[in-house]
C-alpha positions as CSV (number, residue, x, y, z in Angstrom):
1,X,7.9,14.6,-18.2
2,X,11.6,16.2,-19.6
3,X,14.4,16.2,-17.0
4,X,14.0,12.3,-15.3
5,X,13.2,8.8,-15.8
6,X,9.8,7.4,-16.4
7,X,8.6,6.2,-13.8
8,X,5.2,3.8,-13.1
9,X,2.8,2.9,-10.5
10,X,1.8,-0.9,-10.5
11,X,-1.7,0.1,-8.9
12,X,-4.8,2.2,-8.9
13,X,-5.5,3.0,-5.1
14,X,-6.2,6.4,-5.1
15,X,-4.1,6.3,-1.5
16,X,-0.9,5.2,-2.9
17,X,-1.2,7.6,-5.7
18,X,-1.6,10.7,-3.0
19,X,1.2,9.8,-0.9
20,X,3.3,9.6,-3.8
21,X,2.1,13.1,-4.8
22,X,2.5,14.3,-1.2
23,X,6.7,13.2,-1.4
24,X,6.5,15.4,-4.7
25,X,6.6,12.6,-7.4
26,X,4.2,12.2,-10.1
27,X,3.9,9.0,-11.8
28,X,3.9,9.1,-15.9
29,X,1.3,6.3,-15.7
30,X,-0.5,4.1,-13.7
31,X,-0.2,0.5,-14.4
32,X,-2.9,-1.6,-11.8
33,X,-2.3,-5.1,-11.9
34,X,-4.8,-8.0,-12.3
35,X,-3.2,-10.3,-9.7
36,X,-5.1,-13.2,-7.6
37,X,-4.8,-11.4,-3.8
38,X,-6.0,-14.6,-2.1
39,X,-3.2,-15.8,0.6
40,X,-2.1,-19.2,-0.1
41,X,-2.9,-22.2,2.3
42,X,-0.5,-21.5,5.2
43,X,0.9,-18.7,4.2
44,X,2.2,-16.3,6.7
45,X,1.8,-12.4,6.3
46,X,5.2,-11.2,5.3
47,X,5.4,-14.0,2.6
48,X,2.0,-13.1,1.1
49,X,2.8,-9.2,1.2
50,X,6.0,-10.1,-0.6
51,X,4.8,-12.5,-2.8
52,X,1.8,-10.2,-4.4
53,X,4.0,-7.1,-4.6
54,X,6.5,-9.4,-6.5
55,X,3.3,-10.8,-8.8
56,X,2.1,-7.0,-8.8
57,X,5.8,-5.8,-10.1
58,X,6.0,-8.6,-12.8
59,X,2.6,-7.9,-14.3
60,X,3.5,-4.5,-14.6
61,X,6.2,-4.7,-16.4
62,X,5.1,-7.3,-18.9
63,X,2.9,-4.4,-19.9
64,X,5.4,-1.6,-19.6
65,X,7.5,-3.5,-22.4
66,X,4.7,-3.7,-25.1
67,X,4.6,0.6,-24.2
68,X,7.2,2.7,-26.9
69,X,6.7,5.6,-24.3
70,X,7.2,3.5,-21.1
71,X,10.3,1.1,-21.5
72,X,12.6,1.5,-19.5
73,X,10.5,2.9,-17.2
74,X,11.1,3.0,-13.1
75,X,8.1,1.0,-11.9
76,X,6.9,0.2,-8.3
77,X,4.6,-1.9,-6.9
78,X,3.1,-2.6,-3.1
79,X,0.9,-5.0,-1.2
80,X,-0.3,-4.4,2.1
81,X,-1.7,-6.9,4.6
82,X,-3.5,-6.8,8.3
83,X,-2.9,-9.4,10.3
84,X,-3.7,-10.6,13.9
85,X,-1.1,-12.8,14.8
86,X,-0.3,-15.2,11.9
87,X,-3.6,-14.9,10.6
88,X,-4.6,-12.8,7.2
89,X,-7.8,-10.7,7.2
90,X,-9.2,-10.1,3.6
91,X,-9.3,-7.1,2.1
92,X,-13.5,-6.1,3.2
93,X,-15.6,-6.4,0.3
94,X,-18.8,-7.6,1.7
95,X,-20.2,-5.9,5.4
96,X,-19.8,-9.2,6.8
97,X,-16.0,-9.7,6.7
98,X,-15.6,-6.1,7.5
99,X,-18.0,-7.0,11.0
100,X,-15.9,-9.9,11.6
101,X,-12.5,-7.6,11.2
102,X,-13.7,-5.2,13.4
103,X,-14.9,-7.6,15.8
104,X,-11.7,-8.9,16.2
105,X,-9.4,-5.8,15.9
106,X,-11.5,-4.7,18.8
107,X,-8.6,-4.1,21.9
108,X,-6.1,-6.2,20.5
109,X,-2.9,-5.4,18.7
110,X,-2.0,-6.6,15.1
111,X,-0.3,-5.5,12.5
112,X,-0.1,-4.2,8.8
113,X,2.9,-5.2,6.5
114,X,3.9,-3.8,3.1
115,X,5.7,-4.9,0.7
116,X,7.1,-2.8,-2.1
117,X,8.6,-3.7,-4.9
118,X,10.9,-1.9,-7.2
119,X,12.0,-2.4,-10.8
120,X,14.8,-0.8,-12.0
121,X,15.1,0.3,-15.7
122,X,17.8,-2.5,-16.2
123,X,14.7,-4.6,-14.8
124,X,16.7,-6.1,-11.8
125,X,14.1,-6.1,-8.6
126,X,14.3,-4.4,-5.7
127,X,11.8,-5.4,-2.3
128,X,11.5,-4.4,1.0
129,X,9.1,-5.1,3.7
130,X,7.8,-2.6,6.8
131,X,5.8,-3.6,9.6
132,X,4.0,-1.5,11.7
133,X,2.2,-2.2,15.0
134,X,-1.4,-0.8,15.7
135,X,-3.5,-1.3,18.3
136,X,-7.5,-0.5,18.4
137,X,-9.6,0.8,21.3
138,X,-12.6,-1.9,22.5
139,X,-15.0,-1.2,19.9
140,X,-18.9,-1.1,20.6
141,X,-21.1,-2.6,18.6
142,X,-22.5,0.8,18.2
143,X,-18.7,1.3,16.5
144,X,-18.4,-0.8,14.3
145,X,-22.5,-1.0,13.1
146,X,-22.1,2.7,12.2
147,X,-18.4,2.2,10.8
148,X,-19.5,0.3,8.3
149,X,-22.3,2.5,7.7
150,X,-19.8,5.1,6.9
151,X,-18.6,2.4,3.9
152,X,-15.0,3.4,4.2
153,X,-13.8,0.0,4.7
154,X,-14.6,-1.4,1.2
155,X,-11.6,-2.8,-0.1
156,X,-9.4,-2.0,2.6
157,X,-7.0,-4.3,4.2
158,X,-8.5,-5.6,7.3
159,X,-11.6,-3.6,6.5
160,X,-10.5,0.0,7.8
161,X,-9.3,2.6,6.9
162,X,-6.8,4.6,8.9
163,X,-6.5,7.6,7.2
164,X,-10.2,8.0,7.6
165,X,-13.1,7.5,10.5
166,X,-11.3,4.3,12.0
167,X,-8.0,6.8,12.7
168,X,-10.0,7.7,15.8
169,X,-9.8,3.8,17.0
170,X,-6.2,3.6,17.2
171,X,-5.0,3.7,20.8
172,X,-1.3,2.9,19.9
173,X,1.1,2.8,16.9
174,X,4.5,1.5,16.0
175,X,6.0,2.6,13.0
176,X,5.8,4.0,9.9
177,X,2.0,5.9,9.5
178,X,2.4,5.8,5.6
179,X,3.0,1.7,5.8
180,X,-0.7,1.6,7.4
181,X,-2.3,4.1,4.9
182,X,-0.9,1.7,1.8
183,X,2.6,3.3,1.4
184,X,5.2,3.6,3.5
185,X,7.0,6.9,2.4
186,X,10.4,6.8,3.8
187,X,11.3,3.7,2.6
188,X,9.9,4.4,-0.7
189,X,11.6,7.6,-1.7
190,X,14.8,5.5,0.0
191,X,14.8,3.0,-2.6
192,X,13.5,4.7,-5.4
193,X,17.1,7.1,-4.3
194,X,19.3,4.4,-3.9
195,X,18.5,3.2,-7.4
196,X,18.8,6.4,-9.1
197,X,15.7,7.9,-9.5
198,X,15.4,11.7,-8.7
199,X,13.4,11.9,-6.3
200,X,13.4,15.4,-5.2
201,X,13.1,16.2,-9.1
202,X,9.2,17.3,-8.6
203,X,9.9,19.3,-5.5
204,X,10.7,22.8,-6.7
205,X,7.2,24.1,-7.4
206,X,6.0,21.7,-5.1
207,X,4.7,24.5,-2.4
208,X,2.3,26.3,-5.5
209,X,0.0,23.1,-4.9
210,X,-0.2,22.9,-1.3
């Protein structure tokens, strides 16, 4: 694109990707990184989120600098994790983990931290964390047998999806709605601002789409 910096997203969920589009920027590429998720022993939530938005950030742009078209590039990064108390739950690949999420989501608070991550096109680093409270209704069994019927958990921190069936299980939330989807917006478009990116560069002809 003429007119702005390149700019990069360090993943390829389909949910980041649209919330960008819905704060009116388009990325030039899309740069997923191949980075070992799993939390370390003992390793609290904010750490991890940090830590694998950090890993996320650095893989990216080890790739970005072998790309003529791309250097220099903005790119941004972001982990998100659910946790219930100090403990991690995975990111639901298999039906049991997601059943044993649910099961102890079910009435109870917890809460969903991400961690983005922003390199500059000086490549200096740029993180911040947002934590959002959430808390579920009592889920039957009935719930959460035909939840995961529904298969919208796979992959999904915590094995839901908010911004899908499992929306109608929240009872309660405290923060940012973006941060639980995979993104938090404000704080996004924030720092991608405070570092110089245009951010309201896309938003012109933004209303012909909607």
């Amino acid at each position: 694109m003429l007119g702005r910096p390149k700019f990069v997203l360090a993943s390829g969920s389909p949910r980041r990707l649209s919330l960008l589009n819905q704060a009116g920027i388009e990325p030039d590429a899309l740069r997923p990184a191949d980075v070992d998720e799993t939390p370390r022993r003992g390793e609290l939530p904010r750490a991890c989120a940090n830590r694998l938005a950090r890993a996320k950030a650095d893989a990216a742009l080890k790739s970005v600098q072998l790309d003529d078209e791309l250097r220099g590039a903005f790119i941004l990064s972001a982990d998100t994790v659910v946790a219930v108390g100090r403990r991690i739950l995975p990111k639901a690949n298999l039906v049991d983990e997601a059943a044993q999420c649910l099961r102890l989501l079910s009435g109870r608070n917890h809460r969903v931290y991400t961690a983005i991550c922003l390199v500059t096109p000086r490549e200096a680093f740029r993180q911040r964390l947002v934590e959002t409270r959430v808390r579920f209704k009592r889920l039957s069994e009935d719930d959460i047998q035909a939840y995961i019927g529904s298969g919208e958990w796979r992959g999904k921190a915590g094995g839901y999806a908010v911004q899908g069936i499992a929306g109608s299980f929240v009872v309660k939330m405290v923060g940012s709605y973006t941060n639980v989807v995979g993104l938090p917006l404000y704080e996004t478009a924030t720092l991608l601002g405070g570092e110089g990116f245009p951010i309201r560069f896309g938003w012109l002809n933004a209303t012909t789409a909607v």
